[in-house]
TILUM-503296 format. One line per field, with one value per residue (C-alpha): chain; residue number from 1; x negated, y negated, z. Coordinates in nm, 3 decimals, m for minus. Example, Ala and Ser with C-alpha at 12.3 -4.5 7.8 and 13.67 -1.06 7.14 Angstrom:
residues 2
c: [A,A]
k: [1,2]
px: [m1.230,m1.367]
py: [0.450,0.106]
pz: [0.780,0.714]
***
This chain:
residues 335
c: [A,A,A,A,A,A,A,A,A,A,A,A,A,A,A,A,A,A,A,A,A,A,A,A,A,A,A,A,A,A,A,A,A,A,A,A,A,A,A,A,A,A,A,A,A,A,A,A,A,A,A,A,A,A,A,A,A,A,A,A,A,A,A,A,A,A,A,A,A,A,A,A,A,A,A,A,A,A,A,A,A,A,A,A,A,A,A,A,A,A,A,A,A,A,A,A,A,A,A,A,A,A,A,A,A,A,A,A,A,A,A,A,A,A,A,A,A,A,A,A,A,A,A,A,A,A,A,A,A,A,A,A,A,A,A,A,A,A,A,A,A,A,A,A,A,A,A,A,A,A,A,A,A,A,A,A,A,A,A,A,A,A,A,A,A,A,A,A,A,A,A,A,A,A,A,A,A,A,A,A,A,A,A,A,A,A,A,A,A,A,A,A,A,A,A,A,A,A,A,A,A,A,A,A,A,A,A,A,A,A,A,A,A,A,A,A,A,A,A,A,A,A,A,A,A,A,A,A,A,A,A,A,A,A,A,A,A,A,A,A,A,A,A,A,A,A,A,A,A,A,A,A,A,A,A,A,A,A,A,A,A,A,A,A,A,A,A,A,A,A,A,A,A,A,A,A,A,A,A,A,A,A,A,A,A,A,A,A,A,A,A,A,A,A,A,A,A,A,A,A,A,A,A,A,A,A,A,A,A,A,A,A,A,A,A,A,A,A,A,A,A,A,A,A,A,A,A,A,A,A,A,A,A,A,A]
k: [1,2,3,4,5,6,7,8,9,10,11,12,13,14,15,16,17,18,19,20,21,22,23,24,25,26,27,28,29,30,31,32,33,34,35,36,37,38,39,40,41,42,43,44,45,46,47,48,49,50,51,52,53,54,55,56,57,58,59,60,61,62,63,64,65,66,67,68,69,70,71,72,73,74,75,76,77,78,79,80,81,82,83,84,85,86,87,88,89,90,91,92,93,94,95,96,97,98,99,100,101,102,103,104,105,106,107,108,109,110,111,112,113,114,115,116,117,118,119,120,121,122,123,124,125,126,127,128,129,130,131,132,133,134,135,136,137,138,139,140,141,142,143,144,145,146,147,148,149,150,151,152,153,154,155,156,157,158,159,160,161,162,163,164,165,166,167,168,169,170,171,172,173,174,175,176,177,178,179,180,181,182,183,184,185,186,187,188,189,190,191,192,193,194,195,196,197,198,199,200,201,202,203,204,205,206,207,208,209,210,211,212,213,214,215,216,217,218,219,220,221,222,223,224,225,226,227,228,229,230,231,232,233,234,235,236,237,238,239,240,241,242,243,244,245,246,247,248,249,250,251,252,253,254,255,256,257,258,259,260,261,262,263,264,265,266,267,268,269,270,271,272,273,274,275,276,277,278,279,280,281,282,283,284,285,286,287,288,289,290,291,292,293,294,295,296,297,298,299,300,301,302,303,304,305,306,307,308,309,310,311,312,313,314,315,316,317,318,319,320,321,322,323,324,325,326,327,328,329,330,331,332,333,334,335]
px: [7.976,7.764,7.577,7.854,8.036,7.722,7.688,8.053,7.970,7.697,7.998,8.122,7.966,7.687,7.941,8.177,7.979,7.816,8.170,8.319,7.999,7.998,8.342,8.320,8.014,8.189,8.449,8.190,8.049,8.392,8.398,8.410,8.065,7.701,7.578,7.122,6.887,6.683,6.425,6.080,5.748,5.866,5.671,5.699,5.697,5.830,5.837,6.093,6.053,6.182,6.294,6.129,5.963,6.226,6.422,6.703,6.610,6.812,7.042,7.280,7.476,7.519,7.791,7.721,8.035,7.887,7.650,7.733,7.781,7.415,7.305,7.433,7.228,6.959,6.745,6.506,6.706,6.883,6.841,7.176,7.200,7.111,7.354,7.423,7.576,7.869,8.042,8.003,8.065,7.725,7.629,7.897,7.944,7.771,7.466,7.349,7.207,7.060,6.775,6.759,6.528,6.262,6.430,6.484,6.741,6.756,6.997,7.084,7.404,7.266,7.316,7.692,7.822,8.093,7.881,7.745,8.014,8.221,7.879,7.849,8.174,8.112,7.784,7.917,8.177,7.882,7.668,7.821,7.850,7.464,7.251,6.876,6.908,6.793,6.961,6.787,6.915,6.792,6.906,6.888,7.015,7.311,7.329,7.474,7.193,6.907,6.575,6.433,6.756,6.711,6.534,6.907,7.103,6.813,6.840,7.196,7.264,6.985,7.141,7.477,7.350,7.086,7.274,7.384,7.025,6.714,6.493,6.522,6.429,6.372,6.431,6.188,6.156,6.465,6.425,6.810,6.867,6.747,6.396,6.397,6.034,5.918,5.953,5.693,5.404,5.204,5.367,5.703,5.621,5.502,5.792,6.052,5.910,5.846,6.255,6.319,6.017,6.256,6.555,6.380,6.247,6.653,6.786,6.535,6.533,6.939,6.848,6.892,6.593,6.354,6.453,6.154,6.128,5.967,5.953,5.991,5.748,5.766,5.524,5.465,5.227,4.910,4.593,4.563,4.895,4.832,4.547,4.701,4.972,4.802,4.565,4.959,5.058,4.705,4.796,5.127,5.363,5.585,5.641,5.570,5.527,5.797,5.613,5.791,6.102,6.203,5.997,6.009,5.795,5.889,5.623,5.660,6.019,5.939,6.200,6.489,6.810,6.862,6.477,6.560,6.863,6.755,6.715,6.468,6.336,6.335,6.212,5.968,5.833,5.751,5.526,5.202,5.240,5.419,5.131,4.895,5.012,5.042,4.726,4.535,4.809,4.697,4.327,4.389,4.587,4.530,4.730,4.945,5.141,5.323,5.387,5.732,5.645,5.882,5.917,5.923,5.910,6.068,5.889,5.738,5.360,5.471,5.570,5.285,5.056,5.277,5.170,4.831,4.788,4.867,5.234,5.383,5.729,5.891,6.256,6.370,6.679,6.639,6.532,6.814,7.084,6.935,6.829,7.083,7.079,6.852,6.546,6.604,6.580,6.277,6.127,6.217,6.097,5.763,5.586]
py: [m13.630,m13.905,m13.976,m14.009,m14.280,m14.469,m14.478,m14.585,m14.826,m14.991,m15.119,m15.333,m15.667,m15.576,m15.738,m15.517,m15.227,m15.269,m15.317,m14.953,m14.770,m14.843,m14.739,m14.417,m14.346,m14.414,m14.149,m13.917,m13.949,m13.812,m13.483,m13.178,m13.032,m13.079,m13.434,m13.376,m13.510,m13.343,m13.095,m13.229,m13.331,m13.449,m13.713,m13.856,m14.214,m14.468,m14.144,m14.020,m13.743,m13.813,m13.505,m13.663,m14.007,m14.099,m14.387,m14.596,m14.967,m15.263,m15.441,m15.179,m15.090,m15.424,m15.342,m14.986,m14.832,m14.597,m14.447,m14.073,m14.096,m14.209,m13.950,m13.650,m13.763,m13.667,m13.949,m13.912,m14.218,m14.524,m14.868,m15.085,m15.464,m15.755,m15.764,m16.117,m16.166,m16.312,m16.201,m16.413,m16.428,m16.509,m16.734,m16.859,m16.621,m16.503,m16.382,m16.080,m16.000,m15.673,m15.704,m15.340,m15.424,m15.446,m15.214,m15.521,m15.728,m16.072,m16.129,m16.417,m16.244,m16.444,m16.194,m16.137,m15.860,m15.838,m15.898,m15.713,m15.593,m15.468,m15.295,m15.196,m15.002,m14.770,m14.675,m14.533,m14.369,m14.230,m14.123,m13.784,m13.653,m13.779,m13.429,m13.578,m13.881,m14.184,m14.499,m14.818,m15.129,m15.426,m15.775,m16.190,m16.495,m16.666,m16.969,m17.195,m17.112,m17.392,m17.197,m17.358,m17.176,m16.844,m16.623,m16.647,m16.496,m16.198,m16.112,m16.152,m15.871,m15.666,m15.653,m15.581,m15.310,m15.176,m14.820,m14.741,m14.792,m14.569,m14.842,m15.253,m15.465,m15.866,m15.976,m16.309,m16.243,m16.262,m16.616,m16.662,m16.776,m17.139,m17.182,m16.840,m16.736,m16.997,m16.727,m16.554,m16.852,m16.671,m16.914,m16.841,m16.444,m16.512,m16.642,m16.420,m16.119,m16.218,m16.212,m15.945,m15.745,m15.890,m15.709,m15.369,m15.450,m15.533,m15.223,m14.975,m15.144,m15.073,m14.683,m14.698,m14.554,m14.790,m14.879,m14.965,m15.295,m15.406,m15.703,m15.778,m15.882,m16.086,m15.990,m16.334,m16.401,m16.459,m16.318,m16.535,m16.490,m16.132,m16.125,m16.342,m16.147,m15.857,m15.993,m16.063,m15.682,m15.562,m15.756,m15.535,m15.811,m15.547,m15.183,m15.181,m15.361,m15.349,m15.434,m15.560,m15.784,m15.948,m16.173,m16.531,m16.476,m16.469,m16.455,m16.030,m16.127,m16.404,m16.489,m16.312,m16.468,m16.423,m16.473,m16.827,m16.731,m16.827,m16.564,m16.230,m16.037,m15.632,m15.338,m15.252,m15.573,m15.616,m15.234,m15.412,m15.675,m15.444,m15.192,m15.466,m15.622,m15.283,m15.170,m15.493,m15.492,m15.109,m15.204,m15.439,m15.248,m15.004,m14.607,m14.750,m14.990,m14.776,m14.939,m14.881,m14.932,m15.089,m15.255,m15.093,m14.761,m14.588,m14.241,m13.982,m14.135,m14.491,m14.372,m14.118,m14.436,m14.609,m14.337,m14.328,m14.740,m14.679,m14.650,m14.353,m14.396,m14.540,m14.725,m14.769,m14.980,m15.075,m14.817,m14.625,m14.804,m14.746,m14.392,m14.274,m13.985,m13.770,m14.009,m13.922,m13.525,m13.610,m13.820,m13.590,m13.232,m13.429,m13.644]
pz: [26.101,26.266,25.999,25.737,25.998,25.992,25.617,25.576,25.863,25.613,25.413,25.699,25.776,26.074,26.452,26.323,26.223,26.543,26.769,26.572,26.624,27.000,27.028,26.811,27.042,27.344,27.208,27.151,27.489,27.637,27.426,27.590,27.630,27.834,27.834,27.882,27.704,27.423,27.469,27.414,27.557,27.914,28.125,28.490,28.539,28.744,29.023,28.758,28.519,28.142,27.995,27.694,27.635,27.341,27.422,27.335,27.386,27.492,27.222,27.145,27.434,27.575,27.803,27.911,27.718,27.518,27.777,27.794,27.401,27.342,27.595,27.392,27.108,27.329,27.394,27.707,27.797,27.726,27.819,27.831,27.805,27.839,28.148,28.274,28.639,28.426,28.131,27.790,27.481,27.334,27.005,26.767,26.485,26.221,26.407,26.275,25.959,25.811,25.556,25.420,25.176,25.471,25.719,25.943,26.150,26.225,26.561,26.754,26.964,27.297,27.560,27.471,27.777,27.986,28.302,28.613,28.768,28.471,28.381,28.705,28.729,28.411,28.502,28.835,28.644,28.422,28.612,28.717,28.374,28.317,28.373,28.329,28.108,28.239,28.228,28.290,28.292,28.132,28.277,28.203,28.282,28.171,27.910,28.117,28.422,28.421,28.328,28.657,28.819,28.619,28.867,29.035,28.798,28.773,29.128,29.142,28.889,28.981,29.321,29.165,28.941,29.196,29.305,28.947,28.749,28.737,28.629,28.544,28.281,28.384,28.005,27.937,27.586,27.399,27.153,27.141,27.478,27.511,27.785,27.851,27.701,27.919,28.196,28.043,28.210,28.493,28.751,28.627,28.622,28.992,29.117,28.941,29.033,29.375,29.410,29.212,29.510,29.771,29.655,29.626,29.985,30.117,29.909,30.039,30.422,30.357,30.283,29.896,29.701,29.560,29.212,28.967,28.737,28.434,28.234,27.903,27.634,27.337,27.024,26.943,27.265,27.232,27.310,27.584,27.735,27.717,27.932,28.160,28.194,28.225,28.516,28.713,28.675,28.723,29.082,29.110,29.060,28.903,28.839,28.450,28.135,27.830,27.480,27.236,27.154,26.867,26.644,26.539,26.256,25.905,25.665,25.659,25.495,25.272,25.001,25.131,25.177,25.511,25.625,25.741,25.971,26.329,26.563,26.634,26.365,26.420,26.250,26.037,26.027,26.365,26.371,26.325,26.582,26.815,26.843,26.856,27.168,27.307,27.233,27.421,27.717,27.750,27.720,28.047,28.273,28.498,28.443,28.728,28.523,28.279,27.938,27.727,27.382,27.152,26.824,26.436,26.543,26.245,26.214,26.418,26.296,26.415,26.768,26.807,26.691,26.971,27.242,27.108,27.153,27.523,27.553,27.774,27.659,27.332,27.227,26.900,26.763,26.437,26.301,26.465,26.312,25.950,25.977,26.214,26.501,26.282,26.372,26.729,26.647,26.458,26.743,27.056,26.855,26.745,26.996]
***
């Protein structure tokens, strides 16, 4: 039944496709029935343990509607966002664009979500029904934030969101919100996750358990930022390392029509780079910082490759949206 909705879905241009799938997943979430994750190859990280290392990454579920409905497809767990501390509505429309012909996406929706504490509220009223799917929650800044102010809006809806997530996600990679790579510098890592350590410290002096973070990761960094990076979260500046995001590249879709549509490029396309940054973040940090590997995974060889580079969990998106919940059978049963 799924999978027929998402072919006639196909026929749809992509917002709305996207805006009817999320719904007619957030109906399937309240079907009668157990809500747990698939049974697979579980791991423990972060202190937690994933039932499986199959993931759903950030992007789809923005807002955290369609939670319980993503759950039952049995992913290990599912990461919602970007979250903002306000709501908004994102870039002017159109700004997505499928190119099927290379199993990609090109996006630039600009953290559209209705905020923290609408985000907030149906996670709490999630969480009950959740039996061993974890949610984490990845978060960003606002447009209208100054990059120089960002690091306010991150704590600000990681302290909102704090009781209702199992793990965070500082975004710094996504291209389609104006100065926010530049969060990626060492200094800039510094300082961000120096406030995002001061609300774990005021949440678990308050009693609350101590909620892991990660950042985010663009596949466009180079060698040099890599090691760099790597040397900060060698220093536990944070809990764990997300690898990849979206592209700015273009050569791997050359000639087609949408190829020069601003924005991140996802899917397929990105599998070579993806693993490649993995594989040299892995080669530079210690088993202590856990890597979430992310970025063309399309088949059960791409995420085992994934694993193999050094990852000890994996997302997929794109791929997701063309292949549909069978991927995620074919995932969780395999690797």
């Amino acid at each position: 039944m799924i999978d027929l909705a998402r072919k006639a879905l196909f026929a749809l241009d992509p917002e709305t496709a996207h805006h009817l799938a999320i719904s007619g997943m957030s109906m399937y979430g309240q079907l009668p029935g157990s809500v747990r994750p698939g049974a697979g190859r579980s791991v423990r990280v972060f202190g937690r343990e994933f039932a499986n290392p199959v993931g759903l990454a950030a992007g789809l579920d923005k807002s955290a509607e369609a939670v319980l409905g993503f759950a039952r497809l049995g992913f290990g767990f599912v990461e919602i966002g970007t979250v903002t501390p306000k709501a908004q509505p994102g870039n002017p429309k159109p700004r997505m664009f499928r190119l099927p012909e290379h199993d990609a996406i090109i996006n630039r929706m600009g953290f559209n979500n209705d905020g923290a504490d609408a985000v907030a509220r149906r996670l709490a009223r999630a969480r009950p029904s959740l039996n061993g799917t974890i949610v984490g929650v990845n978060i960003g800044k606002n447009k209208v934030t100054p990059v120089e102010n960002a690091l306010q809006d991150y704590v600000s809806a990681m302290r909102t969101l704090y009781t209702h997530a199992d793990y965070f996600v500082a975004n710094l990679s996504s291209p389609n919100t104006p100065g926010l790579r530049s969060l990626q510098s060492v200094q800039e890592l510094d300082r961000l996750c120096a406030a995002l350590r001061e609300v774990q410290n005021d949440m678990t002096a308050a009693g609350h358990p101590l909620v892991p973070f990660c950042i985010k990761v663009a596949p466009d960094l180079s060698d040099t930022d890599i090691d760099a990076i790597s040397e900060r979260l060698s220093d536990g500046i944070a809990d764990g390392l997300v690898a990849t995001n979206t592209t700015l590249e273009r050569a791997p879709v050359a000639g087609h029509r949408h190829a020069e549509q601003a924005g991140g490029l996802s899917g397929a396309p990105v599998t070579g780079r993806a693993l490649a940054t993995v594989a040299r973040f892995a080669n530079r940090l210690p088993d202590s910082v856990p890597i979430i590997g992310v970025g063309g995974i399309g088949s059960v060889a791409q995420a085992q490759a994934m694993l193999d580079a050094g990852a000890v969990l994996v997302q997929i998106y794109t791929a997701f949206i063309y292949q549909g919940p069978k991927l995620v059978r074919q995932l969780v049963g395999a690797v």
